[in-house]
N, C-alpha and C positions, 0 to 999 in steps of 0.2 A: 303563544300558548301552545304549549306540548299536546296534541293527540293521544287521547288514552292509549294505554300500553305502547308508549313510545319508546324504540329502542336508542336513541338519540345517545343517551351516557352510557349504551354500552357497548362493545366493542365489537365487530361482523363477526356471526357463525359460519363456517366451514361453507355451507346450503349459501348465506349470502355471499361468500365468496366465489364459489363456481358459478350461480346465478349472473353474477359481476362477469367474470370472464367471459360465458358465453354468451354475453350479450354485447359488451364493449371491448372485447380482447383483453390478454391475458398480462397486458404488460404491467411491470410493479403491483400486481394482485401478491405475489407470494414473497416479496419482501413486506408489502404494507405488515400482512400476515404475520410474520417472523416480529417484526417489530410491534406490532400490540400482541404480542405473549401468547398467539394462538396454540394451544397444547401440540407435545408433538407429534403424536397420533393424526392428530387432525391436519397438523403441517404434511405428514408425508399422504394423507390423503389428496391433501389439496395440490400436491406435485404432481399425484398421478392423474386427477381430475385436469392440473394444464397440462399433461405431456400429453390427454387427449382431443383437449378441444385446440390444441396448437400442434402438431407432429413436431416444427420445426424449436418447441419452446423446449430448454434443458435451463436445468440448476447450473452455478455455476462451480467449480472445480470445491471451492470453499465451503459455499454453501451447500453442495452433497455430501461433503464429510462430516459439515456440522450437524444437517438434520442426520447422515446416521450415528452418529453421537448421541445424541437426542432421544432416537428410538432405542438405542442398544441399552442407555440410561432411565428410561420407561418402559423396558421388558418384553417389548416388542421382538417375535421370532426373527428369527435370522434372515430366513426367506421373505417374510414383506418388508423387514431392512431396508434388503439388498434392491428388491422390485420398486418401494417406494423412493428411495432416495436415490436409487440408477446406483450404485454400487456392487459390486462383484463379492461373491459370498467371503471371499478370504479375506477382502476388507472391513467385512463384518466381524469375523473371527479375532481379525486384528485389534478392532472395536473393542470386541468382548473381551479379551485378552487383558488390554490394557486397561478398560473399565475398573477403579476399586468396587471392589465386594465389601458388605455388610459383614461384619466377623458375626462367626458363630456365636450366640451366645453360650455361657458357660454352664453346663448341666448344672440344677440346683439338686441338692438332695431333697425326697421327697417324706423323709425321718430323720430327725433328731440320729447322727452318729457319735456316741458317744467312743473317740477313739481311744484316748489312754485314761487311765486313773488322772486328774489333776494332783492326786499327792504327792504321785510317786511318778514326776517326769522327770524323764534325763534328759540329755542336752538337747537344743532346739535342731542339731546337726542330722540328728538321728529321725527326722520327721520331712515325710515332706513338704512344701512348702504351705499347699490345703492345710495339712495336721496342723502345722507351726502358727497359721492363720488361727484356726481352732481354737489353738491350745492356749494362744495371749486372748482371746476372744472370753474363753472362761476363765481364766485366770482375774480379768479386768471387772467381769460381774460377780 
């Protein structure tokens, strides 16, 4: 029988992970981590919680590029990036570089532009692509 407020089904917090380390060393704490979907905030906290309680403990080559991926992908500044994952700011940069970005969304109008007469249009050539959008737009209603 499960103990009230058992956290048995659910997966170790950050706090249970450092607890962990620094009571039984730090080994496979931050892969366990990585592999139940610890957020990556939390991962690169938990990097820099082992790079203290071990001096001698690093990520390895991969996995510092992946957590900074990770944070560069959750908006995390550059400089704790670079500090939590042990990468160099122009790796970061690289990150961000190569990161896709969210397109702008498309200004909407905020009135009704009623651009040409619908009776009297000329060719769809003379409009630009908006207008020509428009103009089959009222044309259809």
């Amino acid at each position: 029988m499960k103990a009230k407020g058992s956290r048995l089904d659910q997966p170790p917090t950050l706090d249970e992970y450092v607890r962990h380390a620094e009571r039984f060393g730090v080994e496979v704490i931050y892969e366990t981590a990585a592999e139940l979907n610890l957020e990556p905030r939390d991962l690169g906290h938990l990097a820099r919680h082992l790079r203290r309680v071990d001096r001698r403990w690093r990520l390895s080559p991969t996995n510092r590029h992946r957590l900074a991926g990770l944070l560069v992908a959750a908006g995390v500044k550059a400089a704790d990036v670079a500090e939590m994952a042990a990468v160099s700011r122009s790796t970061v940069a690289t990150l961000r570089a190569a990161s896709p970005r969210p397109a702008d969304p498309a200004p909407q109008p905020t009135e009704r532009c009623d651009l040409v007469d619908t009776e009297t249009v000329g060719s769809a050539s003379e409009y630009t692509p908006t207008q020509t959008v428009l103009l089959e737009f009222e044309r259809a209603s």
